[in-house]
N, C-alpha and C positions, 0 to 999 in steps of 0.2 A: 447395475452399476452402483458400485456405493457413491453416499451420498456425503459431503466434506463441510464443516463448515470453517467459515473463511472469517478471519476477521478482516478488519481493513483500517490503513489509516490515510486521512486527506488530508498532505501538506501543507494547506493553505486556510485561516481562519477567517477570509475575509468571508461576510455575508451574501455577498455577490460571487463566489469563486468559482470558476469555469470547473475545474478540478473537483468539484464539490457537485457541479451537474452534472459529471460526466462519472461521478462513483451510484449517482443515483441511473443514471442509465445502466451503468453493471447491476447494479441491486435487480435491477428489474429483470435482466437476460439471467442471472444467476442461477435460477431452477431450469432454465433448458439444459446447463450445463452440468447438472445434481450439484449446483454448489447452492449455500444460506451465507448470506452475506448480515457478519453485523459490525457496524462503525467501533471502533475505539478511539475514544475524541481526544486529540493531544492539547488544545486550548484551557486545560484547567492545570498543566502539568506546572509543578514549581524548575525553579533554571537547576539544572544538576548542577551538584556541589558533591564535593569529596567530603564535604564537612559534613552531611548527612547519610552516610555509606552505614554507621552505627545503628541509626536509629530510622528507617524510611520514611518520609513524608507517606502520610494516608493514600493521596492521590496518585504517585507514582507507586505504590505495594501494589493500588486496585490495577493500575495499566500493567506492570509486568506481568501479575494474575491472568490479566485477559489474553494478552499474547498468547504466554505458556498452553492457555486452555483451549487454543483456536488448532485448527487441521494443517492451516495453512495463513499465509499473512498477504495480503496484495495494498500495495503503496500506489495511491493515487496525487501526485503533486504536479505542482510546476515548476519553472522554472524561475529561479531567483538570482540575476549578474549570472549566467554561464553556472551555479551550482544550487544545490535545494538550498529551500528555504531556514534559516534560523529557528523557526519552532520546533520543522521535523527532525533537526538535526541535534536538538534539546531533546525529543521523544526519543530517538535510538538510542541517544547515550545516556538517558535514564535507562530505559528497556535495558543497556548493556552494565550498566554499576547495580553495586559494589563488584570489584574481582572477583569473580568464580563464581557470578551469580545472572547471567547471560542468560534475559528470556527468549531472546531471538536465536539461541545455539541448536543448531540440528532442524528449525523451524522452516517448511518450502515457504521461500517468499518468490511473489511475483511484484514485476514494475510497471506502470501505465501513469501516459500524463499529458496536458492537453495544453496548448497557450493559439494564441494568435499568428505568432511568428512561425517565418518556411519552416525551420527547425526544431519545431516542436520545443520537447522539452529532452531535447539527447544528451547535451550538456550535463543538465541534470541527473540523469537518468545512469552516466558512466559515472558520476561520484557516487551516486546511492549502491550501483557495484561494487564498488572501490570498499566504502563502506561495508556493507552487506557480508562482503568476502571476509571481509576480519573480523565480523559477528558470526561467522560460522552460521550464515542462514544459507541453504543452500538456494541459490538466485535462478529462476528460469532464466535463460538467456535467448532462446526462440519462441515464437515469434517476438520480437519488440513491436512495441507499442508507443508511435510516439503520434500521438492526433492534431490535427492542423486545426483548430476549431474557429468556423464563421459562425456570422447570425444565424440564427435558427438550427444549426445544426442538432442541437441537443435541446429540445424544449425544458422548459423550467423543473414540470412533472418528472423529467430525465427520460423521458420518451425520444428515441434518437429518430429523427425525422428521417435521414437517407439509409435509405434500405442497404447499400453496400457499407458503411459506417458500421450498421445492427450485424451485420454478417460477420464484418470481422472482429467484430466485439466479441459477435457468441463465438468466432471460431478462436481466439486467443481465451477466452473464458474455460474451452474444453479445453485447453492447453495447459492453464492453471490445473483442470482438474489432472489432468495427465503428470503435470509436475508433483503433484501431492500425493496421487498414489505411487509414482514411483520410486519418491524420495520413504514413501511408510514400506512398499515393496524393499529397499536399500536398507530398512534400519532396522 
């Protein structure tokens, strides 16, 4: 089975973020599924502006780069009022400017996300579709991925404590990989 590697980005900048333990529990299931999992950090991005489409800021050139370079793209956020968070949604529309220069176009993205509340992060999760869809990333849409997260579910290490949890991690992880070769299979 070929082997994919995956960028990723975590919605949330906070130090503490749920979202940020539960990408390091993908990091860790990542090789059962032949996927390499490496972060792309959206917290040093500058705010998109039209008024630097001319000339790129350093740090958004280096993030589109790493998009463009990845197999496949998997977004780990939460949920922020009923839709994503304001950084991540600064990260895609940088990834998506200047016009015609769309690193997320033709890229298999997948979605996963974790909060406290019954509802996970679904809210979120049909805007980053919504999204997604006019970036021309083509979005896994099964299995969805929306985690209910208590204490200890996800140790700090991101070692995921409940064994049915780790299963359906890795089994939406083969899923990812399933999406990524069949969208290279399509193109």
């Amino acid at each position: 089975m070929t082997s994919y590697n995956v960028g990723f980005l975590v919605g949330s900048i906070s130090s503490t973020s749920i979202n940020r333990r539960l990408a390091q529990a993908l990091l860790k299931l990542a090789p059962q599924a032949q996927l390499s999992f490496t972060e792309i950090p959206i917290a040093g991005l500058p705010l998109y502006s039209a008024d630097h489409d001319a000339s790129i800021p350093a740090e958004a050139a280096d993030f589109k780069r790493a998009i463009e370079g990845a197999d496949g793209m998997v977004i780990v956020s939460p949920e922020y009022n009923r839709s994503v968070p304001g950084v991540l949604k600064n990260a895609l529309d940088t990834a998506s400017r200047p016009w015609g220069q769309n690193s997320f176009a033709g890229t298999p993205t997948a979605i996963i996300g974790t909060s406290a509340g019954a509802l996970a992060t679904a809210a979120a999760q049909q805007h980053l579709r919504l999204i997604l869809s006019f970036l021309d990333a083509p979005t896994m849409m099964q299995p969805e991925a929306y985690v209910r997260t208590v204490d200890g579910l996800i140790a700090e290490d991101g070692r995921v404590t409940d064994p049915s949890l780790a299963e359906f991690l890795l089994t939406w992880l083969r899923a990812v990989h399933a999406h990524i070769a069949k969208q290279g299979d399509a193109g």
